[in-house]
MMTF fields as JSON, N, C-alpha, C and O atoms, coordinates in Angstrom:
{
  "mmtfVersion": "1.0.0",
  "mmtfProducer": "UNKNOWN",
  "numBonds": 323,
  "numAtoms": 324,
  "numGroups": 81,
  "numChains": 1,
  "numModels": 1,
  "chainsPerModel": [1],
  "groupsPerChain": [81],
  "chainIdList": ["A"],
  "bondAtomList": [4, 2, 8, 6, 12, 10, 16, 14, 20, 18, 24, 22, 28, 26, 32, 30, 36, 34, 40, 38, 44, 42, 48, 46, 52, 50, 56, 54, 60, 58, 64, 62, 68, 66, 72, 70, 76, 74, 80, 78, 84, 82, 88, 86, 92, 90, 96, 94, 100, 98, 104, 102, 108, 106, 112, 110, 116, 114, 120, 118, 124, 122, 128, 126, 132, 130, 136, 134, 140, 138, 144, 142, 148, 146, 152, 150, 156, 154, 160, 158, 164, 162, 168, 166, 172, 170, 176, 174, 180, 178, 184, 182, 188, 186, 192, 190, 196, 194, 200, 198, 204, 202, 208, 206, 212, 210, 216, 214, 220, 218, 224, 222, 228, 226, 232, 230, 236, 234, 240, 238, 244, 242, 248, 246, 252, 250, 256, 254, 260, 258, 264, 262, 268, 266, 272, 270, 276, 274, 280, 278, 284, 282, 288, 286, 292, 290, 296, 294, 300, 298, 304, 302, 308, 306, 312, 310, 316, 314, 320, 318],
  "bondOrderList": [1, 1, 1, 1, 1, 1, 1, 1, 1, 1, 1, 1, 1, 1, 1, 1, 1, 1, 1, 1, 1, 1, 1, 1, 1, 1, 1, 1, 1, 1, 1, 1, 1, 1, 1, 1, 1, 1, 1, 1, 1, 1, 1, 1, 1, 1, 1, 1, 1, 1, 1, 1, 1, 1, 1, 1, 1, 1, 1, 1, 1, 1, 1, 1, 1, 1, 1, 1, 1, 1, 1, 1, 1, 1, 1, 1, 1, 1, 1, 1],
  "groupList": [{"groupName": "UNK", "atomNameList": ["N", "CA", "C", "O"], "elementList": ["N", "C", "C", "O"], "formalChargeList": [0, 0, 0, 0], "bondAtomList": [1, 0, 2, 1, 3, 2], "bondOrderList": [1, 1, 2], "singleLetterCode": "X", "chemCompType": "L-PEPTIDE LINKING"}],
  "groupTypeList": [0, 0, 0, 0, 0, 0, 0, 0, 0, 0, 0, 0, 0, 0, 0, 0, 0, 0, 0, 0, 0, 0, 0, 0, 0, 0, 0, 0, 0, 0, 0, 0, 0, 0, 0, 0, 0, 0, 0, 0, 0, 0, 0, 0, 0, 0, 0, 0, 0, 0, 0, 0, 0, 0, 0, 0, 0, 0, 0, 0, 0, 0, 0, 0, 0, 0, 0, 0, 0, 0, 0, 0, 0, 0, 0, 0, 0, 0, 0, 0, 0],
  "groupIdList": [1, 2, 3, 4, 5, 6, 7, 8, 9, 10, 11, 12, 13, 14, 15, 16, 17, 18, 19, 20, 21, 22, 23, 24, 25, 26, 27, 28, 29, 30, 31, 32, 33, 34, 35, 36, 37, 38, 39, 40, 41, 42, 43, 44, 45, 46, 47, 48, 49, 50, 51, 52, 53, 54, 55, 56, 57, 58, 59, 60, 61, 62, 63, 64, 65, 66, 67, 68, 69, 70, 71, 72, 73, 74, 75, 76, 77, 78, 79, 80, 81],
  "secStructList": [7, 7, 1, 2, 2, 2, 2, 2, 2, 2, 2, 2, 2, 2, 2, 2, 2, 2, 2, 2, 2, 2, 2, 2, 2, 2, 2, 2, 2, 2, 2, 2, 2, 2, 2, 2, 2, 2, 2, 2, 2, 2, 2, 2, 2, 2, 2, 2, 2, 2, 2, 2, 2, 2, 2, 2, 2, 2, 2, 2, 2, 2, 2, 2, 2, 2, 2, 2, 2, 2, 2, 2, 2, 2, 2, 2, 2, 2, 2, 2, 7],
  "xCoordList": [-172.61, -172.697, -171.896, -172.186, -171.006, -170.211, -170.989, -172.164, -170.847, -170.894, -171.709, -172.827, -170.316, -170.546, -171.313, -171.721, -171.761, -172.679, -174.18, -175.27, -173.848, -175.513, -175.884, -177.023, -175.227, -175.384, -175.693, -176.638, -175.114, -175.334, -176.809, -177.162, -177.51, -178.293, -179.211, -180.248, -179.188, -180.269, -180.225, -181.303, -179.218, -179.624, -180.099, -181.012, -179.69, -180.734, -182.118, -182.916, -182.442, -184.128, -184.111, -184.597, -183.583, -184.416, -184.628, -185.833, -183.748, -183.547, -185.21, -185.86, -185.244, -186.571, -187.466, -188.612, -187.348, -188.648, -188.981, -190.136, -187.852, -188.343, -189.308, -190.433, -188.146, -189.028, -190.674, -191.47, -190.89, -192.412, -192.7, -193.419, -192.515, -193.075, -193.656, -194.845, -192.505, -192.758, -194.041, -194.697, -194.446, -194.855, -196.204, -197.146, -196.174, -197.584, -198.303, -199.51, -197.145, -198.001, -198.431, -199.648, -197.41, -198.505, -199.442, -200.133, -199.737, -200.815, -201.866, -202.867, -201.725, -202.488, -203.174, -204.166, -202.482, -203.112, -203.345, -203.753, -203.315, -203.637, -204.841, -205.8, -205.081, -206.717, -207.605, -208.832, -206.948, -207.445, -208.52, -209.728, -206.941, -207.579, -208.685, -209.461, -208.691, -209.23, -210.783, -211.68, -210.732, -212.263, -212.62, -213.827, -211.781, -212.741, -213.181, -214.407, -212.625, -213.03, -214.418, -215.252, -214.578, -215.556, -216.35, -216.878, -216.443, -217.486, -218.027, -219.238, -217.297, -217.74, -218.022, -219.027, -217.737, -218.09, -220.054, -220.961, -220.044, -221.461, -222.523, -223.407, -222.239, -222.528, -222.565, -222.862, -222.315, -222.437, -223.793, -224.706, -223.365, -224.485, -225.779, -226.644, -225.994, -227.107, -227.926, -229.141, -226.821, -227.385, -227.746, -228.376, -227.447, -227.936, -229.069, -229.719, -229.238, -230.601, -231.809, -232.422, -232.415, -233.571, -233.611, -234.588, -232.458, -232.473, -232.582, -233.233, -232.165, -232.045, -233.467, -233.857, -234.373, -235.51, -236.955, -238.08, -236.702, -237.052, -236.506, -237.194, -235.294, -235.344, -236.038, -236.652, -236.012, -236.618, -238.189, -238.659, -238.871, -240.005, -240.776, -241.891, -240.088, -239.803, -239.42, -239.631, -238.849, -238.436, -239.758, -239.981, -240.404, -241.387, -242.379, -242.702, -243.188, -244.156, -244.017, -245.036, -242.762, -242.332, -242.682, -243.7, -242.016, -242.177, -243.64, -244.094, -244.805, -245.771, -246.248, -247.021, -245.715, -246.575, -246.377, -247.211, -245.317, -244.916, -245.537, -246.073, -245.418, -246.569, -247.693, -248.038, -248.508, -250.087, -250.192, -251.092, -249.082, -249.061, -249.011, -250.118, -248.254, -247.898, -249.268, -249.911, -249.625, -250.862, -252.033, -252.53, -252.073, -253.312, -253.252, -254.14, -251.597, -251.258, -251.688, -252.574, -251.34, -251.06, -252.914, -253.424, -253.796, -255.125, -255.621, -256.55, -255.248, -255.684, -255.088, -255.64, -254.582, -254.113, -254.915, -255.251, -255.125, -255.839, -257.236, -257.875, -257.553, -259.381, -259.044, -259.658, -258.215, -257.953, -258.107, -258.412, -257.972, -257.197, -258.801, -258.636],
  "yCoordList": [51.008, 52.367, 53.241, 53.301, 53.835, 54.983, 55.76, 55.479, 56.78, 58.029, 59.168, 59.683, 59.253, 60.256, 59.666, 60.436, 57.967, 57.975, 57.893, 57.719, 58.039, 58.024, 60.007, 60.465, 60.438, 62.138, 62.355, 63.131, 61.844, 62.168, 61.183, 61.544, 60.101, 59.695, 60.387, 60.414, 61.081, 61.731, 63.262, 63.782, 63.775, 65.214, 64.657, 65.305, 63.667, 63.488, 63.548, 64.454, 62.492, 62.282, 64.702, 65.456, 64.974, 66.211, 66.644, 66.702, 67.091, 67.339, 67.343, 68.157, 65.712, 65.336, 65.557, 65.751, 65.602, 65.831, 67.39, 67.805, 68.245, 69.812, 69.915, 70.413, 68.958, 69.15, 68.783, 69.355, 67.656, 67.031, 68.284, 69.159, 68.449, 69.66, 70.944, 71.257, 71.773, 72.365, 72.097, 73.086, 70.79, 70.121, 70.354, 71.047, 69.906, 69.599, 70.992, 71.181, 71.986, 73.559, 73.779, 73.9, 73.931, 74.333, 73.634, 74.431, 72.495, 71.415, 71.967, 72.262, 72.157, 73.143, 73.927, 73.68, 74.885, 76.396, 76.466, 77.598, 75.571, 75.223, 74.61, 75.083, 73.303, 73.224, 73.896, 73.893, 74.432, 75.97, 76.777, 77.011, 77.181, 78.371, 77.492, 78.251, 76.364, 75.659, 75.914, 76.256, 75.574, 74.804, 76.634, 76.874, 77.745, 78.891, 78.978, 79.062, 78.982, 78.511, 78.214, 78.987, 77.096, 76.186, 77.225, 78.162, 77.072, 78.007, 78.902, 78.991, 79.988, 81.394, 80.792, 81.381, 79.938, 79.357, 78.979, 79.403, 77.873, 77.796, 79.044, 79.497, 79.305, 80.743, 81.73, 82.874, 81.52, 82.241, 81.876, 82.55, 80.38, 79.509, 79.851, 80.435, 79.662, 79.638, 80.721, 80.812, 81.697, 83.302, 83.312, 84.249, 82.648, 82.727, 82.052, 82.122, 81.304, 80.974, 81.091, 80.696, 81.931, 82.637, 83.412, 83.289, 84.288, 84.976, 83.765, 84.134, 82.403, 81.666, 81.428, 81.453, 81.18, 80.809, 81.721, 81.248, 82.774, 84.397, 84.242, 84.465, 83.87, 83.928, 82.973, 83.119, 81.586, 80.698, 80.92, 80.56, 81.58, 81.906, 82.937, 82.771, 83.8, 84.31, 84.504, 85.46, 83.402, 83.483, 82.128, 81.898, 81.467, 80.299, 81.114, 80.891, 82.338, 83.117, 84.096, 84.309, 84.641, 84.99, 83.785, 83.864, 82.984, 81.743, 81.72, 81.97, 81.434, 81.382, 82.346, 82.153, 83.741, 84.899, 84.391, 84.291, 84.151, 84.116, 82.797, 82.831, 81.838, 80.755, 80.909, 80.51, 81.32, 82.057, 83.401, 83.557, 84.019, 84.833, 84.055, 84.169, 83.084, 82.215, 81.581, 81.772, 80.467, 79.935, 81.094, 80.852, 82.56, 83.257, 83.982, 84.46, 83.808, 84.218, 83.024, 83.259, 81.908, 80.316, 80.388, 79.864, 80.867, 80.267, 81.554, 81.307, 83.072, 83.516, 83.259, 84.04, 82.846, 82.239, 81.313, 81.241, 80.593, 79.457, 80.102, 79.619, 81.051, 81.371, 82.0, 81.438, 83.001, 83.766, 82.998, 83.698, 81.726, 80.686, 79.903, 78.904],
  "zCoordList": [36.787, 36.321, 37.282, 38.477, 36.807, 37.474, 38.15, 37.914, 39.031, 39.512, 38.21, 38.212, 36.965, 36.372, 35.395, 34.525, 35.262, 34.184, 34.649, 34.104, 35.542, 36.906, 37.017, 37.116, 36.989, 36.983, 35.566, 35.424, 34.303, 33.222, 32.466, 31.343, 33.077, 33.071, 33.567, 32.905, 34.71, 35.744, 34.828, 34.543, 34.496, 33.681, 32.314, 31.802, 31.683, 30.057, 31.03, 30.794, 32.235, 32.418, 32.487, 31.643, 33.419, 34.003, 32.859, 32.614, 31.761, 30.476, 29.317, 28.662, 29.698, 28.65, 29.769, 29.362, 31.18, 31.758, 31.594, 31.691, 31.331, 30.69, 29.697, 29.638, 28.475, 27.213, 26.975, 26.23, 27.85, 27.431, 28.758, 28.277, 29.54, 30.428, 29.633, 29.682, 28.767, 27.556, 26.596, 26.27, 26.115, 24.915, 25.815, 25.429, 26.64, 27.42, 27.88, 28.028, 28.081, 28.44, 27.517, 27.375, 26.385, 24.872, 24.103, 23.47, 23.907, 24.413, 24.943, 24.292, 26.186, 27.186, 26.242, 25.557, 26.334, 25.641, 24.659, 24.401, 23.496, 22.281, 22.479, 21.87, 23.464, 23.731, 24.313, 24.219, 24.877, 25.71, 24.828, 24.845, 23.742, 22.86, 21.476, 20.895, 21.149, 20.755, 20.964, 20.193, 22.477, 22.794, 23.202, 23.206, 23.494, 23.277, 21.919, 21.834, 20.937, 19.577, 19.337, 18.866, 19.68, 19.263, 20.021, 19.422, 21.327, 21.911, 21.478, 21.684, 20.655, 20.073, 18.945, 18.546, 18.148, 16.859, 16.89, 16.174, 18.241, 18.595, 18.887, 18.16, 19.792, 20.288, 19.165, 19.509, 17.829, 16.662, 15.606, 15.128, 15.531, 15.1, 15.933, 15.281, 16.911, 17.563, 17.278, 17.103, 17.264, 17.152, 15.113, 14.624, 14.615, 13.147, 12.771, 11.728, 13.886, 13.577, 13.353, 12.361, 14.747, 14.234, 12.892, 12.153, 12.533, 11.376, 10.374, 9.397, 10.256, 9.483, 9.252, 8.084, 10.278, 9.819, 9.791, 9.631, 9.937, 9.041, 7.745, 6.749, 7.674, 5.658, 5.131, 4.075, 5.997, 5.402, 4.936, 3.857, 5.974, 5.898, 4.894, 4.398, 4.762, 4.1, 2.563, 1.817, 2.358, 1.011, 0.577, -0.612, 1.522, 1.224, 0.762, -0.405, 1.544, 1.046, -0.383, -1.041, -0.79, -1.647, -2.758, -3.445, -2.839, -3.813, -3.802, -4.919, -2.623, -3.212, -3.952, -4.89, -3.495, -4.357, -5.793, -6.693, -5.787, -7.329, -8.037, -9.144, -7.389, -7.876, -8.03, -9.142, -7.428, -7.16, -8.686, -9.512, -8.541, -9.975, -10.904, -11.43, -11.643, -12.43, -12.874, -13.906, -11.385, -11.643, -12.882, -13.982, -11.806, -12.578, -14.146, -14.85, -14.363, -15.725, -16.445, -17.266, -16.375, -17.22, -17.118, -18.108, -16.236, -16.553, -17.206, -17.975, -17.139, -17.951, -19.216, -19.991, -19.59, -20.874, -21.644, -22.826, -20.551, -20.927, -21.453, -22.388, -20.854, -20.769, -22.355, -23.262, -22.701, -23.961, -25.216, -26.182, -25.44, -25.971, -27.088, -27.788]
}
């Protein structure tokens, strides 16, 4: 190998050692901004929860009212009958 094909070997490496240098910062900051993501995503969930299970509760006692009504309509019916 020549001189000038040993210099032009060594600038392709510096060359591609830029580019994956490049590839790998934004990489970086793409998992970066990623995993803040997820974080505020959780940290969102968590916080919907209690409210989640206030509706749940909520909408269970509702249903019974309305079953408990049902029940006393269907038996006064029955008694009319």
């Amino acid at each position: 190998m020549t001189g000038e094909e040993m210099e032009r070997a060594i600038q392709s490496l510096i060359e591609h050692h830029a580019r994956i240098s490049t590839a790998q910062d934004r990489t970086s900051a793409n998992i970066e901004a990623l995993t803040q993501m997820v974080v505020e995503l959780a940290e969102s969930v968590s916080g919907l929860k209690p409210q989640a299970e206030t509706d749940r509760r909520e909408t269970r006692e509702r249903f019974e009212i309305v079953t408990d009504e049902i029940a006393r309509q269907l038996q006064q019916d029955d008694t009319r009958e």
